[in-house]
FITI-322185 format. One record per residue (C-alpha): residue number from 1; y, z, x. Coordinates in Angstrom, 2 decimals, m for minus. Layout:
N
- nr:y:z:x
- NUM:Y:Z:X $
...
END
This chain:
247
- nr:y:z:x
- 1:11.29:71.87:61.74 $
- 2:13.74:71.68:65.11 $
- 3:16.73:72.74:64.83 $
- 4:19.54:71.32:67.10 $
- 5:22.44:74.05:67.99 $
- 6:25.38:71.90:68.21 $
- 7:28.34:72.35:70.63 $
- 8:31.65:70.18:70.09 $
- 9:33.94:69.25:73.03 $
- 10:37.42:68.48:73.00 $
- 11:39.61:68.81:76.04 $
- 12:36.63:70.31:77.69 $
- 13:36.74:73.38:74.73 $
- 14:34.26:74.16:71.89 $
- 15:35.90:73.21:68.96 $
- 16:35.28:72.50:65.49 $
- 17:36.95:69.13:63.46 $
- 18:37.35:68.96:59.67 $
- 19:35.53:65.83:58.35 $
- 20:35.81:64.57:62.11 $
- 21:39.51:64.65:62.80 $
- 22:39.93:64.70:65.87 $
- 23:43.42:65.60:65.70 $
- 24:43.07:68.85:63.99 $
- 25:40.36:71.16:66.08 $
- 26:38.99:73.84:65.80 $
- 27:39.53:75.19:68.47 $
- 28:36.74:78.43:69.84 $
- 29:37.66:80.23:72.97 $
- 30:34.18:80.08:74.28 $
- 31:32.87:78.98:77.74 $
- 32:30.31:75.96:76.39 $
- 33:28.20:76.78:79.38 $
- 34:27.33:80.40:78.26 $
- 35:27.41:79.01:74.30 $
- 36:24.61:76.45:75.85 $
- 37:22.77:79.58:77.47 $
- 38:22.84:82.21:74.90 $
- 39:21.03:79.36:72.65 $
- 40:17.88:79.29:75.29 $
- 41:18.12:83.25:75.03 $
- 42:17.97:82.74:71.16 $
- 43:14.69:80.79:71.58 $
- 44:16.18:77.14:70.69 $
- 45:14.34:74.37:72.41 $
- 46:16.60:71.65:71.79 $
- 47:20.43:71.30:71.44 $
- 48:23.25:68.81:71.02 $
- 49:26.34:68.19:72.35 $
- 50:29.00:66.10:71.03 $
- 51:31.62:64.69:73.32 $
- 52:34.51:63.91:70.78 $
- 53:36.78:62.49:74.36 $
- 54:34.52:60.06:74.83 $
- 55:34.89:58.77:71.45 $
- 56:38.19:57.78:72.23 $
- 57:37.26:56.56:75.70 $
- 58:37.94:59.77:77.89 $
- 59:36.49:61.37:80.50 $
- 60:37.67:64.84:80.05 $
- 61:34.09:66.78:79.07 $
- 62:32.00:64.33:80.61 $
- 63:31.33:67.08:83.81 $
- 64:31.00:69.92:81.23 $
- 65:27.91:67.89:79.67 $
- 66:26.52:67.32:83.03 $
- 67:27.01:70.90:83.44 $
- 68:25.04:71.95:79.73 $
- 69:22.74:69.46:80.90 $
- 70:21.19:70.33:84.57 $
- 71:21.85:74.37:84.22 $
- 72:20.14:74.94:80.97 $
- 73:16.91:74.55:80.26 $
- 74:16.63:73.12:77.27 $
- 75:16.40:69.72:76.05 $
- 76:19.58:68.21:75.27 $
- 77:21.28:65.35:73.10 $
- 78:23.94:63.62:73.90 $
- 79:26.33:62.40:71.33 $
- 80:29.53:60.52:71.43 $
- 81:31.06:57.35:72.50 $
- 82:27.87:55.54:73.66 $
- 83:28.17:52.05:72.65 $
- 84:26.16:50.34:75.17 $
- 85:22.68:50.35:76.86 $
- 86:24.50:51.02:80.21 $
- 87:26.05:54.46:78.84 $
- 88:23.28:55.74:77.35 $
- 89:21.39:55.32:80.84 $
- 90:24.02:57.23:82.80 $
- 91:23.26:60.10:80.11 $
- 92:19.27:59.92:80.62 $
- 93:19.49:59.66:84.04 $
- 94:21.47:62.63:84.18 $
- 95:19.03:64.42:83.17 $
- 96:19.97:64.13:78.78 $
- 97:16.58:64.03:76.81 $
- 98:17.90:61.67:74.24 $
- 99:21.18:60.22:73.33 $
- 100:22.95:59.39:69.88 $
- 101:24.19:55.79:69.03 $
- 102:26.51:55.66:65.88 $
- 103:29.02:53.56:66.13 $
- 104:27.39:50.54:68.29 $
- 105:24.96:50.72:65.71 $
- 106:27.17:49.52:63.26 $
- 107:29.12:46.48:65.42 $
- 108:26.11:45.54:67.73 $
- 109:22.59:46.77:66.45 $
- 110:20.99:44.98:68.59 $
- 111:22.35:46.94:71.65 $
- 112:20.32:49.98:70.04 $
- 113:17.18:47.94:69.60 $
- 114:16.89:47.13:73.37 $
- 115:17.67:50.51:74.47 $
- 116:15.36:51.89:72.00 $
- 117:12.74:49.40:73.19 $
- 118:13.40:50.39:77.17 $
- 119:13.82:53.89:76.09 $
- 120:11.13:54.98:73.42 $
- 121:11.64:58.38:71.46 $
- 122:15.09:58.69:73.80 $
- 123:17.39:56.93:71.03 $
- 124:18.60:58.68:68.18 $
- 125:20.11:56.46:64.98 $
- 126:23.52:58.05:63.57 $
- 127:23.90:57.49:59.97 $
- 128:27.15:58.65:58.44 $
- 129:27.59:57.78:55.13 $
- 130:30.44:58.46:52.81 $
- 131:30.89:57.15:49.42 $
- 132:28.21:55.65:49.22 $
- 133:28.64:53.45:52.68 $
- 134:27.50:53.99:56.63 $
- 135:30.89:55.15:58.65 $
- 136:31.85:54.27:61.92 $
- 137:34.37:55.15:64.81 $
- 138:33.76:58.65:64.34 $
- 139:34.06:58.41:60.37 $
- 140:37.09:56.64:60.21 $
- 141:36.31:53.12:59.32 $
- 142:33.59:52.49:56.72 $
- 143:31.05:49.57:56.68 $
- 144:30.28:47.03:54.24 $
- 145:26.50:48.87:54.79 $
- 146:24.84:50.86:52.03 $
- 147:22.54:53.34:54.14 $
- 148:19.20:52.26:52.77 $
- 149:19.98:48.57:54.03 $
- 150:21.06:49.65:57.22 $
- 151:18.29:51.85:58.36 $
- 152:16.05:49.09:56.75 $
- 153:17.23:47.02:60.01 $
- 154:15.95:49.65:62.51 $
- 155:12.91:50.24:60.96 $
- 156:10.79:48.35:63.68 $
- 157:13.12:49.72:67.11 $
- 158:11.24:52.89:68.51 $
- 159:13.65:55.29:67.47 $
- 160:12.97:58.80:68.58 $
- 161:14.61:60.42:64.92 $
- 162:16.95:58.90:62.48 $
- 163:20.03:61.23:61.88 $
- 164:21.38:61.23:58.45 $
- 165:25.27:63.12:58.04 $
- 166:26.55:62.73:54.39 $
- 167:30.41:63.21:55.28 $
- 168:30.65:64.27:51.62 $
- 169:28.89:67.24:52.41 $
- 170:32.03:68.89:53.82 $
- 171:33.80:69.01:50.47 $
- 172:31.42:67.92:47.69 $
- 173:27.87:69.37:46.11 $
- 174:25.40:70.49:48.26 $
- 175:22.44:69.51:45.59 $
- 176:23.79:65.78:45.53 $
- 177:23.60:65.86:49.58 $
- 178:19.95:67.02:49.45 $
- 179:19.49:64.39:47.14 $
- 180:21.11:61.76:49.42 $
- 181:18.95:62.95:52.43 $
- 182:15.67:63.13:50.34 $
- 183:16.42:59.54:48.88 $
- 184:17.01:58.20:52.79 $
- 185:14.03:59.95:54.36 $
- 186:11.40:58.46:52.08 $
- 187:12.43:55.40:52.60 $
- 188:11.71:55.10:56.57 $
- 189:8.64:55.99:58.68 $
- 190:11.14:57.38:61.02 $
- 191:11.75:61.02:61.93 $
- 192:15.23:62.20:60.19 $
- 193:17.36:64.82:61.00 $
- 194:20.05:66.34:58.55 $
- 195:23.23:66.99:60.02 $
- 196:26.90:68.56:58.75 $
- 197:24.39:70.55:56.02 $
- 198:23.33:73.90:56.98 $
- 199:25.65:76.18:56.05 $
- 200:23.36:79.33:54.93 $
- 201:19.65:80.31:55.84 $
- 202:18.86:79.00:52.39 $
- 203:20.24:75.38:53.53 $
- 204:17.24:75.65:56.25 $
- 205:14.72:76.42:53.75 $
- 206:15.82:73.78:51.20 $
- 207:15.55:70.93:53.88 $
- 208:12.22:72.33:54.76 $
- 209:11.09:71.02:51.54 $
- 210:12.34:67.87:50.83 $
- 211:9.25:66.04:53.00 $
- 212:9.92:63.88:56.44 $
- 213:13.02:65.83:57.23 $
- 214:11.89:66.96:61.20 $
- 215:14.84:68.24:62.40 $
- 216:18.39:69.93:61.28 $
- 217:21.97:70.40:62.78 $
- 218:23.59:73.29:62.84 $
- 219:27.15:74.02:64.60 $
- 220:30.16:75.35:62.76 $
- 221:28.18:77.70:61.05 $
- 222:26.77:78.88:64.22 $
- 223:30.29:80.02:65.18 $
- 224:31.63:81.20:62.34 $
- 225:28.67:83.92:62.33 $
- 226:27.50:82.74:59.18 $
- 227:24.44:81.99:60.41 $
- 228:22.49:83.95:63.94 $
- 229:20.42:81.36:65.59 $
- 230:17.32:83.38:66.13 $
- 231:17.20:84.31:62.50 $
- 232:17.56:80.46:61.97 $
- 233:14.99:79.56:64.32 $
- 234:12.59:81.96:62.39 $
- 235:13.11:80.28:59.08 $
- 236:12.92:76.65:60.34 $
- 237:9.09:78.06:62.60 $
- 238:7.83:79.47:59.21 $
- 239:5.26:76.98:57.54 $
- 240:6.79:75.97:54.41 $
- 241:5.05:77.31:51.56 $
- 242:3.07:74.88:49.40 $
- 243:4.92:74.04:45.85 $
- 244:2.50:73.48:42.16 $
- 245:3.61:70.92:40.87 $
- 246:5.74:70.60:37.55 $
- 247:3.42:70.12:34.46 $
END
């Protein structure tokens, strides 16, 4: 399983948002740069990096990405504010391996479909789903979409990884959130990716098991020191362990 090292940027800072306000960072006084290389000395692979200004139609990261992007080497997502084919190809021609669509999912799908169909297993699907419906502009307007319907409508675009965030995961039970991302992940062919859940190593191990779940997110946690990457990375490289069945 991958895991994804996240780094948030507001005002060109790290920070961390509460159920993705963004008026109430976080806010980590860490150079993202360094954050970005001390996960390539930790052995991660891949990272992402959420631009929470451009969700809001700033520019103030955007040369802080480029940055992460073309002096690490490591292969890096791009998340936040891309709405349109256009955007996402200023990211992967700037050198991003794959970029995040969320919101332009919801309001024009079939924007994704045709950059996902230029740019095969370079588009990654955001689902965010709270009570029970997909969110959008960065989880504060929900859909009239149940999750299961609206990945339903991707199912054919060549999506590099599906990305599944249950919002309620940041102040409800984390058994009902495996259950959510378990119940979503069977029901596409598509990679998924579970984001806003690891919180502990034992997070890492549970999603391990639940079957089509290739990849995880991991930020806060990251720099709150509840979790040390490396040790992370070691869990998610172990082979998970075969389960007997229940008689």
């Amino acid at each position: 399983m991958i895991l994804y090292p996240t780094i948030q940027l507001q005002n060109a800072r790290c920070v961390s948002l509460h159920r993705g306000r963004l008026d109430e960072p976080e806010i980590w006084h860490i150079d993202p740069v360094e954050r970005a290389h001390a996960f390539v000395e930790a052995g991660a692979s891949w990272m992402q990096v959420i631009d929470f200004d451009a969700i809001v139609g700033a520019e103030t990261s955007r040369d802080l990405v480029v940055r992460i992007i073309r002096e690490t080497p490591i292969n890096v997502v791009v998340a936040g504010g891309i709405r349109t084919r256009e955007r996402a190809e200023t990211w992967l021609d700037a050198g991003a391996a794959r970029v995040v669509f969320g919101t332009s999912a919801v309001i024009n799908p079939d924007e994704v479909i045709e950059t996902a169909r230029f740019h095969p297993d370079a588009v990654v699907l955001a689902v965010d789903v709270f009570e029970g419906k997909v969110m959008s502009h960065g989880w504060r307007e929900s859909s009239a979409f149940e999750p299961e319907d609206f990945i339903a409508h991707f199912e054919e675009a060549p999506l590099a990884a599906i990305q599944i965030t249950d919002i309620d995961a940041f102040v409800g039970d984390t058994e009902a959130v495996l259950a959510l991302v378990k119940r979503l992940a069977d029901r596409t062919r598509k990679p998924v990716i579970a984001s806003g859940m690891v919180r502990t190593l034992d997070d890492i191990s549970r999603l391990k098991y639940l079957g089509n779940i290739s990849g995880a997110v991991v930020g806060r946690a990251l720099f709150h020191r509840s979790i040390d990457l490396r040790e992370a990375l070691a869990v998610a490289n172990t082979p998970a362990e075969k389960v007997a069945p229940f008689a």
